[in-house]
C-alpha positions, 0 to 999 in steps of 0.5 A: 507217242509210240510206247516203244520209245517211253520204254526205250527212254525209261531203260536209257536213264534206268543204265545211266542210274544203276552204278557200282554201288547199285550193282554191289547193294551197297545203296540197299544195305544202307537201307533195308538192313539198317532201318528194318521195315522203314527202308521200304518208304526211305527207297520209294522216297528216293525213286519218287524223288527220282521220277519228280526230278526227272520230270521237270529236267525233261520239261525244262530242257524242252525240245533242245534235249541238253542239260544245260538249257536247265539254267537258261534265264537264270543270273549268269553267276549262278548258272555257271556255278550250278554247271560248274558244280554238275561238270565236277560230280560227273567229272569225279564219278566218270574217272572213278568208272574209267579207272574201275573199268581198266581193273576190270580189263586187266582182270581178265588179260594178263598184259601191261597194256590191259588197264590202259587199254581198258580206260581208252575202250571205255571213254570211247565207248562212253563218248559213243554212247553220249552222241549215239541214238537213243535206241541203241543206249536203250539196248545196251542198258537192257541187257546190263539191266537183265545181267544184274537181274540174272546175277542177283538171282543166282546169288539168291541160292549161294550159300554164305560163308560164315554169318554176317551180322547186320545192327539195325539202328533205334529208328527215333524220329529225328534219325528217320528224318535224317535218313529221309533227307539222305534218301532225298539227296541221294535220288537227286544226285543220281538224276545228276549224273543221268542228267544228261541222257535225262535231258534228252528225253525232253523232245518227247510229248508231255504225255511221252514224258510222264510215260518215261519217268513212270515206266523208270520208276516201276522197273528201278522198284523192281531192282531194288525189291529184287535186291533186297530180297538177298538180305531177307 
């Protein structure tokens, strides 16, 4: 399998992962900050917990590249519930995301029709994106990807207004533990919401497949080590 189309894969669900929270360091000033040197292994545990989820979605989802092939051979009851489940997380996340994206329209055209405008645009967009081909996702998440890149490096010489003061927490045992499952948790739920453009990468070859998640892991390292270089 041409490494093209790993890379174009890897950036695809690297775009359906980096979120608001991401692009604001909200998900890293929960880490790096709070647990000092500890944050280090709490964000490699939740990518490596990422790249794993990953893998075996593509693998389950085999050559039919939908998410819900995920619950094939499984008690009916429990496969509607688990879709049930997906549909609401993705249901609640997506009318956040419209709803931000028509603020942002609004932002920027001064006009009553902005913010309708702005959530119709994104849907269709979404809707297109969803169906369209893997490449051209691929694309659009790269130059968001480099965007947030170039953003985060021009931050890095600004000047902060005031001191901010971060209270770094008694690492003890149990609360590293605590913070381990939050990092566990919080990798599943954003391979939950990528699941769909994950499963989709579930036509390529076994060895296409492993490429895919291990390209997404070193470029999603790479954006946290970038970010949290703001905090140092």
């Amino acid at each position: 399998m041409k490494k093209r189309e790993c890379l174009a894969g890897a950036m695809a669900c690297v775009g359906a992962v980096v979120g608001a929270g991401f692009a604001s360091c909200r998900e890293v000033n929960q880490c790096s900050p709070l647990y000092g040197m500890y944050g280090w292994w709490l964000i490699a545990l939740a990518v490596a917990a990422m790249v794993g989820l990953m893998m075996l979605c593509m693998r389950r989802s085999s050559a039919s590249a939908c998410w819900c092939q995920l619950y094939a051979g499984q008690p009916s009851w429990q496969g509607n519930c688990a879709k049930a489940c997906t549909l609401g997380m993705m249901g609640i996340t997506a009318g956040a995301m419209i709803s931000a994206a028509g603020h942002m329209v609004a932002l920027v055209w001064p006009s009553g029709f902005a913010y309708g405008v702005g959530m119709i645009g994104t849907a269709l967009l979404a809707y297109a994106a969803g169906y369209g081909r893997m490449r051209v996702l691929s694309w659009v998440s790269g130059l968001l990807t480099m965007l947030l890149f170039l953003a985060i490096l021009a931050s890095l010489g600004v000047t902060p207004v005031g001191e901010q003061v971060v209270t770094q927490v008694p690492c003890s045992f149990w609360r590293l533990v605590w913070a381990a499952v939050r990092a566990l948790a919080y990798g599943a739920m954003n391979v939950t919401l990528a699941i769909g453009v994950v499963c989709r990468c579930g036509c390529y070859t076994r060895r296409g497949m492993s490429r895919t998640c291990a390209l997404f892991g070193f470029l999603l390292i790479g954006l946290l080590f970038v970010l949290s270089l703001i905090h140092i």
